[in-house]
Structure formats: C-alpha cells, structure tokens
Residue frames as qw, qx, qy, qz and C-alpha x, y, z in Angstrom:
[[0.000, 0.887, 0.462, 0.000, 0.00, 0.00, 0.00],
 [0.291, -0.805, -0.028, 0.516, 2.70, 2.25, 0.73],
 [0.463, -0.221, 0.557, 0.653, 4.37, 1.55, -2.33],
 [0.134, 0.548, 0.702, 0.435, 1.52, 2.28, -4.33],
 [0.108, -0.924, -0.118, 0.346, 1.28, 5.90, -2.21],
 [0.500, -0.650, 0.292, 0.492, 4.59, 6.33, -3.31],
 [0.388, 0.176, 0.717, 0.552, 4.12, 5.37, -6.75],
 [0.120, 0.919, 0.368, 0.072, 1.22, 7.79, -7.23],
 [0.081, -0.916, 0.092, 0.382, 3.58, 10.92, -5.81],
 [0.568, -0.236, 0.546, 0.569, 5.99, 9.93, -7.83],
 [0.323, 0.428, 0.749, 0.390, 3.82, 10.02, -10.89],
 [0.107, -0.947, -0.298, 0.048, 2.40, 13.34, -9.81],
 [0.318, -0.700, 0.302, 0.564, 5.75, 14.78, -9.28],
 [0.320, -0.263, 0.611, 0.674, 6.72, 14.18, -13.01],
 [0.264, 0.750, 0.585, 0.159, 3.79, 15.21, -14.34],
 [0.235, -0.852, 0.024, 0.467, 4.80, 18.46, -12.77],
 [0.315, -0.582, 0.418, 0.623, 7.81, 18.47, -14.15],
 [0.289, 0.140, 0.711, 0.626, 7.04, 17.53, -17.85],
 [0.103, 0.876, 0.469, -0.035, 3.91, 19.84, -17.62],
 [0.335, -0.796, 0.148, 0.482, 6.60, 22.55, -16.39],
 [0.286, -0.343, 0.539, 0.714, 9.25, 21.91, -19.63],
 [0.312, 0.405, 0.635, 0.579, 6.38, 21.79, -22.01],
 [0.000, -0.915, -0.401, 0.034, 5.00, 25.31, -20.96],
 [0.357, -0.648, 0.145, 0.657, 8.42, 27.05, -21.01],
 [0.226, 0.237, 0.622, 0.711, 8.85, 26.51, -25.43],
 [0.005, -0.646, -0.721, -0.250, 5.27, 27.73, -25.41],
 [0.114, -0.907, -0.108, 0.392, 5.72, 31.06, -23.04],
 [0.260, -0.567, 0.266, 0.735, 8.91, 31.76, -25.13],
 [0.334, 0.397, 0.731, 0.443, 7.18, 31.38, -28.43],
 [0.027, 0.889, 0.455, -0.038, 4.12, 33.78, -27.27],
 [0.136, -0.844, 0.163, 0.493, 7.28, 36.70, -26.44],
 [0.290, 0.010, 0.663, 0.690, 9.04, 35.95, -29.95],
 [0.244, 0.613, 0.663, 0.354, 5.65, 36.48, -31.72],
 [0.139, -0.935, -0.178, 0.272, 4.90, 39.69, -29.45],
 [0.329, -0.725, 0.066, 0.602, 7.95, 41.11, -30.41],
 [0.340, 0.124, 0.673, 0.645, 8.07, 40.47, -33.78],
 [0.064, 0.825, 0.508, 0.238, 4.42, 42.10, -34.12],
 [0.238, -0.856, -0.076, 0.452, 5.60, 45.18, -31.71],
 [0.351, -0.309, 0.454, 0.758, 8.73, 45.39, -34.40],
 [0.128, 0.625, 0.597, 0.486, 5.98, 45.10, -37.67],
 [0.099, -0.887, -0.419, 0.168, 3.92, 47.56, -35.89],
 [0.226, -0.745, 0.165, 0.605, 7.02, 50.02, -35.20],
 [0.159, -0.013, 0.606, 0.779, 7.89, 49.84, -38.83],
 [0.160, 0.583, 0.617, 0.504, 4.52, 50.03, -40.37],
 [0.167, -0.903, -0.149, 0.366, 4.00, 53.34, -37.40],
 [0.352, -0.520, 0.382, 0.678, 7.56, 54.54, -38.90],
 [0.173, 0.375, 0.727, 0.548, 6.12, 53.85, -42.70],
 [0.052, -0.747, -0.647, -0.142, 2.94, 55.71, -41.91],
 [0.252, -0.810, -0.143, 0.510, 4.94, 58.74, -40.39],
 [0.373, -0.171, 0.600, 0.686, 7.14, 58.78, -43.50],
 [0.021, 0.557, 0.616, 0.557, 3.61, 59.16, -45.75],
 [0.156, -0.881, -0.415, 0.165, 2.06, 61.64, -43.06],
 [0.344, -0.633, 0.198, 0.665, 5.48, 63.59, -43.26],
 [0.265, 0.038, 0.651, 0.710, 5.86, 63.22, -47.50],
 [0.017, 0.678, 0.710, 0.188, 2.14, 64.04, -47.69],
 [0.330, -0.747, -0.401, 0.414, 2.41, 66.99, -45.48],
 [0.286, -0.419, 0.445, 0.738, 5.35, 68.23, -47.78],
 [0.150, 0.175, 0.733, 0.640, 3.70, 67.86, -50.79],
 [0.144, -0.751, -0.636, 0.103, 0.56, 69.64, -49.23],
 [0.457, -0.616, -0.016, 0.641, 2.82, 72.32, -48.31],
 [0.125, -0.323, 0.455, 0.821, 4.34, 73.03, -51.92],
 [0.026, 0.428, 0.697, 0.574, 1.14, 72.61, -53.85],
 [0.027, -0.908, -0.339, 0.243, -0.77, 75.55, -51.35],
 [0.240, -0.518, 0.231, 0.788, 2.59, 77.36, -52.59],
 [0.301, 0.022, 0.619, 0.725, 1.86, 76.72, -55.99],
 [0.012, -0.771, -0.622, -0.137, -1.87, 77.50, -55.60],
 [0.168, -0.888, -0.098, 0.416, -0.87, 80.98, -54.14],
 [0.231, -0.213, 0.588, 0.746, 1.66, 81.59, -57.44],
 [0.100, 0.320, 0.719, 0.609, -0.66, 80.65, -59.72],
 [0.090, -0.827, -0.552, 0.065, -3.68, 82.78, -58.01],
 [0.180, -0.603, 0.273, 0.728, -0.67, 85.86, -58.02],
 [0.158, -0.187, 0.664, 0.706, -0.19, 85.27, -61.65],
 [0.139, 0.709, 0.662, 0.200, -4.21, 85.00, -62.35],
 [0.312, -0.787, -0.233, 0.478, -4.49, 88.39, -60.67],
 [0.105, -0.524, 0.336, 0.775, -1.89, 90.02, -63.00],
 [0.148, 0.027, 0.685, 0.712, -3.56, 88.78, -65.86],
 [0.055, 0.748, 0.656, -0.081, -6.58, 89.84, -64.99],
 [0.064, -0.855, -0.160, 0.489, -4.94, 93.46, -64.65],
 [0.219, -0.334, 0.685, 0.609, -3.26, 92.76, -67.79],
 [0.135, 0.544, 0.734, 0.384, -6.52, 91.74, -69.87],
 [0.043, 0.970, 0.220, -0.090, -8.29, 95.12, -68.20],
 [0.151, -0.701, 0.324, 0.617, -5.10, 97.08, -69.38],
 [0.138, -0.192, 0.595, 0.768, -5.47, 95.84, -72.86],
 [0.030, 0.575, 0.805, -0.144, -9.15, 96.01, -72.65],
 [0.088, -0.828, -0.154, 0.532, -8.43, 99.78, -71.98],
 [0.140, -0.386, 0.534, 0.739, -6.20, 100.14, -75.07],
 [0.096, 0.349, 0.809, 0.464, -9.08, 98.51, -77.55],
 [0.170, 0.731, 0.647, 0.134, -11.30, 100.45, -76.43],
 [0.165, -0.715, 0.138, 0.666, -8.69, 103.75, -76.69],
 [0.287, -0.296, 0.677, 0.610, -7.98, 102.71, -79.49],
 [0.108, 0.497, 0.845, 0.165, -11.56, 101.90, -80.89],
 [0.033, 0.901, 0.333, -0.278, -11.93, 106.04, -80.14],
 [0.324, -0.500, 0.489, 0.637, -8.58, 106.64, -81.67],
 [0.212, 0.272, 0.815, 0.466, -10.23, 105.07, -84.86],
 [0.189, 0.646, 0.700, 0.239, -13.33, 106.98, -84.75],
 [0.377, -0.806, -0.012, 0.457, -11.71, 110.00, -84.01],
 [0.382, -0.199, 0.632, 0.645, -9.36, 109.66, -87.08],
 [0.235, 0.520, 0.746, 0.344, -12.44, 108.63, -89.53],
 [0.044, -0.873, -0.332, 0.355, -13.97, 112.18, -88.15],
 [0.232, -0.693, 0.307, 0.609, -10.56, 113.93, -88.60],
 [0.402, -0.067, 0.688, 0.601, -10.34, 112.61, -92.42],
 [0.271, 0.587, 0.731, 0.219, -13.49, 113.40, -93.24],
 [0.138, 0.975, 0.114, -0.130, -13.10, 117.19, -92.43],
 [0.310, -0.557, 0.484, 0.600, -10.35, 116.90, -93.99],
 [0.411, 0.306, 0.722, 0.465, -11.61, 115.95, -96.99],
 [0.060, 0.836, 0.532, -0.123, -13.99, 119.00, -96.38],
 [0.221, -0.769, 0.275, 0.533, -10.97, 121.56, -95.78],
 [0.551, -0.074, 0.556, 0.618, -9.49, 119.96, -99.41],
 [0.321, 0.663, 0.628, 0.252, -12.29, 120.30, -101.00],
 [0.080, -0.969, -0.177, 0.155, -12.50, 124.14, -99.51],
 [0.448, -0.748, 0.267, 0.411, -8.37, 124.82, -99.97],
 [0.648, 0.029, 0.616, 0.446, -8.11, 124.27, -103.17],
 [0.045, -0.839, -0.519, -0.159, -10.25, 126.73, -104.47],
 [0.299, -0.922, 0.109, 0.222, -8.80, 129.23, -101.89],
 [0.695, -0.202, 0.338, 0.601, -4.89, 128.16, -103.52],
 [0.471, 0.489, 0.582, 0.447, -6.27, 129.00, -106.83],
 [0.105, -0.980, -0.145, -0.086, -7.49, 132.71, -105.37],
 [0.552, -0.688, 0.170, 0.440, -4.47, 132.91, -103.28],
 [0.578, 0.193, 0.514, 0.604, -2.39, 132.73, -106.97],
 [0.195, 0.853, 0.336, 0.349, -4.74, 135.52, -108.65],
 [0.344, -0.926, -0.126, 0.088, -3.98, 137.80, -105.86],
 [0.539, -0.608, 0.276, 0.513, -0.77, 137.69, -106.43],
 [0.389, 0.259, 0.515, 0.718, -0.67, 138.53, -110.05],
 [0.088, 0.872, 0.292, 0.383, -3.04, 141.46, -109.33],
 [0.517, -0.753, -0.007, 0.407, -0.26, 142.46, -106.74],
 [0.720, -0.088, 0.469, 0.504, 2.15, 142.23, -109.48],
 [0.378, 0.677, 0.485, 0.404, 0.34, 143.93, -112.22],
 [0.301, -0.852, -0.406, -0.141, -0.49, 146.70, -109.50],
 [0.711, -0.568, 0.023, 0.413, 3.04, 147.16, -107.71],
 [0.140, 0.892, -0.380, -0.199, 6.17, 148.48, -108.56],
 [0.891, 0.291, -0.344, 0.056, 8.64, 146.71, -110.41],
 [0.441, -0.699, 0.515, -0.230, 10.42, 145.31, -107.17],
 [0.322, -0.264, 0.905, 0.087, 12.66, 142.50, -108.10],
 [0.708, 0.281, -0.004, -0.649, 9.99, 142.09, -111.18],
 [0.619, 0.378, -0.637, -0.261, 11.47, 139.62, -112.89],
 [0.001, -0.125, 0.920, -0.371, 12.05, 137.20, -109.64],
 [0.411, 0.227, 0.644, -0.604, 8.51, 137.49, -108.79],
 [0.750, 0.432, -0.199, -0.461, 7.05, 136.85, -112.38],
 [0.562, 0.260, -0.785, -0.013, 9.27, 133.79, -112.44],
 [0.073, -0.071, 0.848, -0.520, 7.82, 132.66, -108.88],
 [0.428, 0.122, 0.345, -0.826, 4.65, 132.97, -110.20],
 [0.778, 0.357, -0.330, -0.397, 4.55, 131.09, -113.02],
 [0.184, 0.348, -0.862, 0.319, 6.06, 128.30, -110.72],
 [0.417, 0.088, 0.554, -0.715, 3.14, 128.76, -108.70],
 [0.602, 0.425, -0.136, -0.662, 0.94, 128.39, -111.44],
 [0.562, 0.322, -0.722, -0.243, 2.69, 125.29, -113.07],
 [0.070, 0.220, -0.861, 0.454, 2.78, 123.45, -109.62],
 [0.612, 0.138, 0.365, -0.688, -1.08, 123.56, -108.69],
 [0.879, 0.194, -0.246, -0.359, -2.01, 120.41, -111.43],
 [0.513, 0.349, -0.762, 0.187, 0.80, 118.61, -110.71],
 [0.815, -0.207, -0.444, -0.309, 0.02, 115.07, -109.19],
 [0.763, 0.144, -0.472, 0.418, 3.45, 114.40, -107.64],
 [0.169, 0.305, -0.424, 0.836, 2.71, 117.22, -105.08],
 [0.157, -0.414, -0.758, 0.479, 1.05, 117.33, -102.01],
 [0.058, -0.823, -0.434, -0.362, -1.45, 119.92, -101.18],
 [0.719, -0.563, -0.256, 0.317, 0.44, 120.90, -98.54],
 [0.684, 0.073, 0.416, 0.595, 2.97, 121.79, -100.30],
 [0.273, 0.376, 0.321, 0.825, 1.52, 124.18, -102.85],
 [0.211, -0.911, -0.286, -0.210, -0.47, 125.67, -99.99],
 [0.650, -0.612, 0.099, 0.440, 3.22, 126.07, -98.02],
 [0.512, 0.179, 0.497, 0.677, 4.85, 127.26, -101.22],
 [0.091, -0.831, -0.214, -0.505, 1.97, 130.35, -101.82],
 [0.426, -0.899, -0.100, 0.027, 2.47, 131.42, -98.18],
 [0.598, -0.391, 0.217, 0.665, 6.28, 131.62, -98.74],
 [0.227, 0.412, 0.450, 0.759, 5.30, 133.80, -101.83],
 [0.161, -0.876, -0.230, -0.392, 3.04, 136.10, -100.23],
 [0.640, -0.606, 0.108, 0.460, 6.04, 136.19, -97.23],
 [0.629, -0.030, 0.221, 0.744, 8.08, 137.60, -99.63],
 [0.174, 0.668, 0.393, 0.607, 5.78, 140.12, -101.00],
 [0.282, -0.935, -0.067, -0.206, 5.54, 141.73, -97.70],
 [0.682, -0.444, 0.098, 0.573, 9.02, 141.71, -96.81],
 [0.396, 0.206, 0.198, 0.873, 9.46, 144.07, -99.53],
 [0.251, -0.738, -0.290, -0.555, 7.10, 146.35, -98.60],
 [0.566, -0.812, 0.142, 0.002, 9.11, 146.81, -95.08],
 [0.746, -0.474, 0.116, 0.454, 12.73, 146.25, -96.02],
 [0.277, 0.861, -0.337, -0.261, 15.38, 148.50, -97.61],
 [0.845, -0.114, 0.467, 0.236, 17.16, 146.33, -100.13],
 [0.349, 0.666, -0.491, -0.440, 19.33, 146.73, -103.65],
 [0.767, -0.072, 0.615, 0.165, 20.08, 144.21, -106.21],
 [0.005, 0.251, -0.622, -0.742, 21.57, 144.38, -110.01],
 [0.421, 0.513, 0.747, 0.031, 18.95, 144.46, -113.49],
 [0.119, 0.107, 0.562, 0.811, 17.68, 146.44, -116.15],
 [0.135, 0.587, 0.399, -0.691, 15.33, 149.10, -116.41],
 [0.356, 0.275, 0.476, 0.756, 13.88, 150.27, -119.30],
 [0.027, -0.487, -0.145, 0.861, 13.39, 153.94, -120.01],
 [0.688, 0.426, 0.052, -0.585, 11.57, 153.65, -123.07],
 [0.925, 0.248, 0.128, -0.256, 9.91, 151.26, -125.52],
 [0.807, 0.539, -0.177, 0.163, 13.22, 150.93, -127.21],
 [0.170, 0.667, -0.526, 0.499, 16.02, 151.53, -124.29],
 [0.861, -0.505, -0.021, 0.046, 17.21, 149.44, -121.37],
 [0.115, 0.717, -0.573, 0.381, 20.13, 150.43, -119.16],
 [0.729, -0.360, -0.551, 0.187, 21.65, 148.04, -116.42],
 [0.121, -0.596, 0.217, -0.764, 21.57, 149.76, -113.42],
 [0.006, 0.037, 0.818, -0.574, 22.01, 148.85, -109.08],
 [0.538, -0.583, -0.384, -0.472, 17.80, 149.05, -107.90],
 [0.059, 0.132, -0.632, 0.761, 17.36, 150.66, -104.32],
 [0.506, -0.526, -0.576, -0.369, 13.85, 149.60, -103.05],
 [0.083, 0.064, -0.730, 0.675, 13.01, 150.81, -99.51],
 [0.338, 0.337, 0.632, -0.610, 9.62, 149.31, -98.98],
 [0.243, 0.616, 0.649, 0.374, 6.92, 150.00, -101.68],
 [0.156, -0.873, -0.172, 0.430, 7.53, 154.04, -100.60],
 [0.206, 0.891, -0.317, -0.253, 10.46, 154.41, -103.10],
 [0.900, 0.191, 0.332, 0.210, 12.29, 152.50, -105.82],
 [0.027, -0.895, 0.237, 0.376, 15.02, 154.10, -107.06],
 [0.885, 0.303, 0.091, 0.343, 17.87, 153.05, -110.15],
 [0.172, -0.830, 0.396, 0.354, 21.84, 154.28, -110.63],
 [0.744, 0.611, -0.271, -0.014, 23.71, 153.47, -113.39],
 [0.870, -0.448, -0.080, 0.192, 26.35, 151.25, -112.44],
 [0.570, 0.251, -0.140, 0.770, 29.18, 154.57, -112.71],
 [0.342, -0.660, -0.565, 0.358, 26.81, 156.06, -110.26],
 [0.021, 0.193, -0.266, -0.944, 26.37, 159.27, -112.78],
 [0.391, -0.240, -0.226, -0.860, 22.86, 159.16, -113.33],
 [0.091, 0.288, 0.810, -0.503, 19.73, 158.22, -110.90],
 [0.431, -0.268, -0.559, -0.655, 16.27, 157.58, -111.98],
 [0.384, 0.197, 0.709, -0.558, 12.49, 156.57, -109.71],
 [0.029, 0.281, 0.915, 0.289, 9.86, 154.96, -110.54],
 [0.271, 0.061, 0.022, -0.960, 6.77, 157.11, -111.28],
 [0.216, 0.126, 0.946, -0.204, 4.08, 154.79, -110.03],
 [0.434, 0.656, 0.322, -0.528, 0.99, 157.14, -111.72],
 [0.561, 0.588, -0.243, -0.530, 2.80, 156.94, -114.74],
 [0.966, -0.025, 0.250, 0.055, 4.23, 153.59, -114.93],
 [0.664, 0.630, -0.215, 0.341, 7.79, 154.82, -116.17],
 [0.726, -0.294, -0.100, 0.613, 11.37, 155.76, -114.83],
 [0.091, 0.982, 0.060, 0.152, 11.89, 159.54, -114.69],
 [0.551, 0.285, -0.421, 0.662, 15.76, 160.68, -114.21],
 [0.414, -0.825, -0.364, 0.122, 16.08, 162.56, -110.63],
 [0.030, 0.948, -0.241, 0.206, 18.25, 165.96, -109.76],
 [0.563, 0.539, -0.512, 0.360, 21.34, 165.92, -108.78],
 [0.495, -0.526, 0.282, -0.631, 20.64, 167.31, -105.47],
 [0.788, -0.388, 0.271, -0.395, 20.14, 163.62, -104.38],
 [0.697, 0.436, -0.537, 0.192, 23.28, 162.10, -105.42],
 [0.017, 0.324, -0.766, 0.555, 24.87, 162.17, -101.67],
 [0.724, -0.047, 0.520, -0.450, 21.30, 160.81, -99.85],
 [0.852, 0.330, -0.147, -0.380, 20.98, 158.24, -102.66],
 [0.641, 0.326, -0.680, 0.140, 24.51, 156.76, -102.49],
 [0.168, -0.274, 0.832, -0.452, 24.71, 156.59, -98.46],
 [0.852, 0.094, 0.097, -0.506, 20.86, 154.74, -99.37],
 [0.825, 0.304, -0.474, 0.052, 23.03, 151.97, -101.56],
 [0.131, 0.419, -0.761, 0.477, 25.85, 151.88, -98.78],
 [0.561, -0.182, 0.482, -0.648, 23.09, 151.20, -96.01],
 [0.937, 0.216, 0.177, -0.209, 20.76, 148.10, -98.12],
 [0.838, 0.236, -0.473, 0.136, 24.60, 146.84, -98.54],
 [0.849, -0.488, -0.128, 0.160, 25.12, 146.91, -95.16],
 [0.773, 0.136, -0.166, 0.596, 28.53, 149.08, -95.35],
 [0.013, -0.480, 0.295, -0.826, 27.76, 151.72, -93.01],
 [0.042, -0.394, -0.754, 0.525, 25.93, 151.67, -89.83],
 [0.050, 0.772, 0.613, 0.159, 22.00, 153.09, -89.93],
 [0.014, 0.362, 0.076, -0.929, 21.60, 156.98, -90.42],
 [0.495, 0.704, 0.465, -0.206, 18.43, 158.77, -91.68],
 [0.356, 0.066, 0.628, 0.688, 18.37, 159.51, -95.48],
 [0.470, 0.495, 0.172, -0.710, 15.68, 161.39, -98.37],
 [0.288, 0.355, 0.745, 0.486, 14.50, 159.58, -100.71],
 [0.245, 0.011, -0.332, -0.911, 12.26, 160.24, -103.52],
 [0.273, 0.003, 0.954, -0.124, 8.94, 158.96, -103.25],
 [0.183, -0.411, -0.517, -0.728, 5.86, 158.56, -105.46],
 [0.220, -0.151, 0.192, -0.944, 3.31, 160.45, -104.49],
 [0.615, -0.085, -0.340, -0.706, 0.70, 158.38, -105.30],
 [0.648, -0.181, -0.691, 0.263, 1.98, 155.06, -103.32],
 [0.101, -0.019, 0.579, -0.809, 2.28, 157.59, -100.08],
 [0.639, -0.058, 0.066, -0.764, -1.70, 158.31, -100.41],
 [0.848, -0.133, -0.414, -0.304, -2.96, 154.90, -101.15],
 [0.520, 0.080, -0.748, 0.404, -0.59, 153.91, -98.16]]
C-alpha cells in the first residue's frame, strides 16, 4: 500500500515536471511572436509617419503653388483690363481719325479753291506794284501756277509754297534792299543799273558809274531821271541796303501816289 502511495507521488511529481518543460517553449514562443508584431507595428508606425510627413510636404508646396498661380491669375486679370483699356482707346482713336479725315476731306475740298485765289492775288499784286525784283517774282509765279495740277505734289505743299510767296511780297514792302537788273526807259532803251527799293515808298535806279539816278513814277508807270541834289542821300541809301555803313536817316524820292494809297 505504501508503495503504491509512493508510486502515485511519484507520478504526480513528473507530471509536474514535464507539464513545467512543455510550458516554457510555449511562453517563449508567445514573447518571440509579441515582439516580432511590436517590431511590424514600429515599422509600419515609422512607414505611416514617413507618408504623413511626405504628404504633409507635398501639401505644403502645392498651397505654394496655388498661391503663385492665383498671383499670376491676378496680373492677368490686370493685364486683360489694361489691354481692354487700349481697344477700347484705341476703338476712339479710330473713330476719331475717320472724323478727322473726313473734315479733312472737307478743308481739301474748300483749300483748293482758296490756292487757286491765293495765286490771282498775287498777279493782281504784281500787275499793281512796282517793279520790285519784277522779274524774280514773275518767275515765282509762273512756278506757282505750273505746280497747282501737278500730281506728284502734295497739297500741302503748294499751300506752303503760296504762303512763302506772299512772305516775300511783304518783306518788300518793309525792307530797304538793292540788287543788279535792267530798267527800261523807253519802248526801245534798257540800261543796267544797281535798284534801291526801300519798302513800296520808293524805288530808285543808278547806273552802275553812279552818274545818273532815276524813280519809278508809279501814276505813270515809267522811270523819270532825278536831280542831282540827291546824289549824296541816294549813295549813303546803296551803302546802307549793302550793309557798309551803320543806320543813319536819309531822303528819298517817293511817289506820291503810293504815299496816299498807303
């Protein structure tokens, strides 16, 4: 009986113990597995910070780019309304022009006409005048004249061209000048001789040995000889309209008639 106590504890004790060495493999399995998962875990945590961090960056530079590209809408918005403003500156520039051409066609129409007067007038100045530099101004006139059909000139032109012709006519009618030519004393005589013009008041001639002195006799349309008497005022007159003295007062002759109608 005892032996059979003894045989039970026995049997009980080494249950123990072979219970005991198979539960030790089995606890250190369960901590191998744990730690392996704890390691997964840390990597896939360390993976998932890596995409929260790459995400975050890339979140970052695309609000940048959204805030570029919304700048760069912005200027082109003030860049379409600045050339918005030019079409439609330009779209007054245009009907502004069309206006400006059309009274200009009006003004041709009207200035052509007036060119044609402007021309007469100056041949009834001519006709009417003294012979001041006659022969210049009859060859400016018939310039005038030839120039007004002609295609190859502006209007401009032959309306700038008359006003530099009627500029000249009054410069002689205020300046004292001389210049060389030929007078003729009757139908069948021409002398060369200096012309002294001071204004359209007095026209005077000298032979060019400054021994005889003639005026023009505007009522009669001729050259009349003049007195000695005005041989000293007449030559310091030439000296003066060539500039080889300083100004001093002189006497001319003058026609009577130009004084009155002046």
């Amino acid at each position: 009986m005892r032996y059979l106590i003894n045989m039970m504890n026995f049997l009980k004790s080494s249950f123990i113990l072979i219970s005991a060495s198979i539960a030790l493999p089995i606890h250190a399995n369960t901590l191998d597995d744990a730690k392996a998962i704890q390691n997964k875990t840390n990597e896939a945590s360390a993976a998932s910070q890596m995409k929260i961090d790459k995400s975050s960056n890339s979140a970052i530079e695309l609000q940048a780019e959204i805030e570029q590209l919304s700048e760069q809408v912005k200027n082109l918005e003030v860049y379409r309304n600045h050339l918005q403003a030019l079409v439609d500156n330009q779209k007054q520039e245009m009907v502004s022009l069309d206006k400006q051409i059309e009274e200009i066609k009006d003004t041709r129409q009207g200035i052509v006409p007036l060119m044609y007067q402007m021309i007469d007038g100056l041949q009834t100045i001519l006709e009417q005048d003294k012979p001041i530099r006659l022969q210049a101004r009859t060859d400016r006139l018939k310039q005038l004249k030839s120039l007004m059909p002609r295609a190859d000139v502006s209007d401009a032109e032959k309306f700038r061209r008359i006003l530099e012709a009627y500029q000249i006519e009054m410069d002689y009618g205020r300046k004292l000048g001389s210049y060389k030519g030929q007078i003729s004393l009757t139908d069948n005589e021409s002398v060369d001789a200096d012309i002294l013009y001071l204004g359209r008041v007095a026209l005077i001639a000298r032979n060019p040995n400054a021994t005889q002195y003639w005026t023009w006799n505007q009522a009669q349309k001729q050259w009349q000889p003049l007195e000695s008497s005005y041989k000293s005022d007449l030559d310091t007159a030439y000296s003066l309209a060539a500039k080889q003295i300083a100004p001093t007062l002189v006497t001319l002759p003058v026609s009577l008639v130009n004084a009155e109608a002046n």
